[in-house]
N, C-alpha and C positions, 0 to 999 in steps of 0.2 A: 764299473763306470760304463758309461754309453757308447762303443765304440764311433757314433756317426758325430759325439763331442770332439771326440780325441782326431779322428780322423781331419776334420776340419779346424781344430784347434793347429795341425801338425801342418798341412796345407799353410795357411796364414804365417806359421813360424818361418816356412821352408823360401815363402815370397820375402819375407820381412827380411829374411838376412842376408836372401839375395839384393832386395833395393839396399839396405843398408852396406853393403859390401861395393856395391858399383859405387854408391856416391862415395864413400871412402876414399876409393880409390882415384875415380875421378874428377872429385871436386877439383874446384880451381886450386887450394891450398893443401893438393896432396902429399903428401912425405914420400910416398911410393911411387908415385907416376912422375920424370923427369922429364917428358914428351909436353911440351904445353898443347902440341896441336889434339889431343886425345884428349882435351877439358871438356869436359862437359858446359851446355851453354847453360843460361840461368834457369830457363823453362824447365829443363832436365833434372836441372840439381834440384830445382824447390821439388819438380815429381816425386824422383827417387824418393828423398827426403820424408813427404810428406805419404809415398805410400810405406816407406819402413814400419812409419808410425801407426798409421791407417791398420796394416798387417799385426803391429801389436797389441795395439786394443782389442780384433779382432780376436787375436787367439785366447787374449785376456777375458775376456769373455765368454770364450768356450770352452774355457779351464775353469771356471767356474762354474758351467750349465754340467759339466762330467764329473766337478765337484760334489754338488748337490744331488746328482742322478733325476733332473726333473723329467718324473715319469707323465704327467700329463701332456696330452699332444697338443689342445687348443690352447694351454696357457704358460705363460711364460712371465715370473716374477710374482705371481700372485694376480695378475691381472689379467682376465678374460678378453680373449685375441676376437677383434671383429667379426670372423668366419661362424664363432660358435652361433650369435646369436642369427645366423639362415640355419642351422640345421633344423630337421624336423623332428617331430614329438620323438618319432620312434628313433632317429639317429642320437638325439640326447642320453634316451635311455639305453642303447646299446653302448652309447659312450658310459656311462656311467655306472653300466655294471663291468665295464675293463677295467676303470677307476677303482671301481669297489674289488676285483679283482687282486689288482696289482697290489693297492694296499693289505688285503689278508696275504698275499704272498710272501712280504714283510715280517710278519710276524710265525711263518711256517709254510708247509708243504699241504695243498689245497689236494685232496682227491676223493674218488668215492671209496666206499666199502661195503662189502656185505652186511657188515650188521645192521646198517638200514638201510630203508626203501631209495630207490636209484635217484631217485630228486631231491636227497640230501646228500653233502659232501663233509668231509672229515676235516678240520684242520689242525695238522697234526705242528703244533707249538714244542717249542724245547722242557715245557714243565709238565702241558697238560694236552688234553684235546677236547674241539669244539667241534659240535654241530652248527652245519652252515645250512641254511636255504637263501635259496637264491629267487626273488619272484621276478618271472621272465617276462608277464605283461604290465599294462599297465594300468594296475587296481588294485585300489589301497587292501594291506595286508589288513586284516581284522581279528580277532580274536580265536576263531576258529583254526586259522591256519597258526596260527601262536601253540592254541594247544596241543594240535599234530606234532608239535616238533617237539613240546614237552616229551609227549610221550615217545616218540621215538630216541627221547634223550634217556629217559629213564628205563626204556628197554634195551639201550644199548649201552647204558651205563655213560654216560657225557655227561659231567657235570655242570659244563655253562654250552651256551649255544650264539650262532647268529643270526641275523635274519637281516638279509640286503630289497630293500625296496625304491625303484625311482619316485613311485605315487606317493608312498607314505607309510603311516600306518594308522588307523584307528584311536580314540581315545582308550578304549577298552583294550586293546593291543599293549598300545603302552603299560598300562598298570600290570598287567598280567606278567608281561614280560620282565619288568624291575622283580616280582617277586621270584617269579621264576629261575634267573641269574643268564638271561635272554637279553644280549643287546643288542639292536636293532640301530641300521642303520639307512639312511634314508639320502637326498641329495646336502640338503643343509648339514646334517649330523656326520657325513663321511667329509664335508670341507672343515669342519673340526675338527675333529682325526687326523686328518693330513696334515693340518697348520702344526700338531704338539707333536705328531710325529717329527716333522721336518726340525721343530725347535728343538727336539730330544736331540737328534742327529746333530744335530748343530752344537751343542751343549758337547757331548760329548767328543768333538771334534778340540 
């Protein structure tokens, strides 16, 4: 879980039970307090009161966001935060392959290896392993660079592959790639991903 959930989840709890404790104590109808001069006035009690509450929805909420682990920065609940749409071309896409990032980290241990060329990376899964590229500008993957990675798959013995694009890919890309056992992942196609990951998660919860 995300420590900066839990941190401010713990915060919210530590406010909540402190208002909830003073108004206990000293509301007007306290069991505890036999002092009447040390009542709290009305303004106070409704405060206390209503930040107890305030404090618990609060935490209630971020017991859920450390629940979930929602690893995206700009969005929250499934719905895209104001912010994202100022960023620029190239900030989306740097966003978008941490997105694409995070989610293959999910599924296994992302690094290079020798056995092939240093602009492919290994993803080493609990059953299998995948060859990953990563396209770092932005222009649609095409055919050509599909093939590169076939064959880097079948020199280094990888039976499926990936391929992270923010532009896209190609018609021809595609087709290639279904036979090849090459999934390609693109901004639309990795927000699907995400959504049956998050509901696997959830399922399984």
């Amino acid at each position: 879980m995300k420590n900066k959930w839990l941190v401010i989840s713990s915060v919210s709890t530590a406010l909540g039970v402190v208002a909830g404790a003073v108004y206990l104590f000293f509301a007007e109808h306290s069991l505890l307090l036999s002092n009447n001069n040390w009542v709290l006035s009305a303004f106070w009690s409704a405060f206390m009161l209503w930040t107890f509450v305030l404090m618990f929805v609060v935490a209630l909420i971020f017991n859920v966001l450390a629940f979930f682990e929602l690893d995206e920065q700009y969005k929250l609940f499934g719905f895209a935060l104001p912010l994202r749409s100022f960023l620029s071309s190239n900030d989306k896409q740097q966003q978008f392959l941490q997105d694409a990032e995070r989610f293959l980290l999910h599924q296994g241990k992302l690094c290079h290896t020798p056995r092939v060329s240093p602009e492919y990376r290994c993803l080493q899964g609990r059953e299998h392993e995948k060859l990953v590229y990563m396209q770092q500008n932005e222009q649609v993957v095409d055919i050509t660079q599909i093939r590169s990675l076939f064959q880097q798959m079948l020199a280094a013995d990888f039976s499926s592959g990936i391929v992270v694009s923010y532009a896209g890919f190609s018609s021809q890309a595609w087709i290639f790639a279904r036979e090849a056992n090459i999934e390609l992942l693109d901004a639309k196609s990795l927000k699907k991903q995400q959504k049956r990951h998050r509901e696997q998660q959830f399922a399984l919860v």
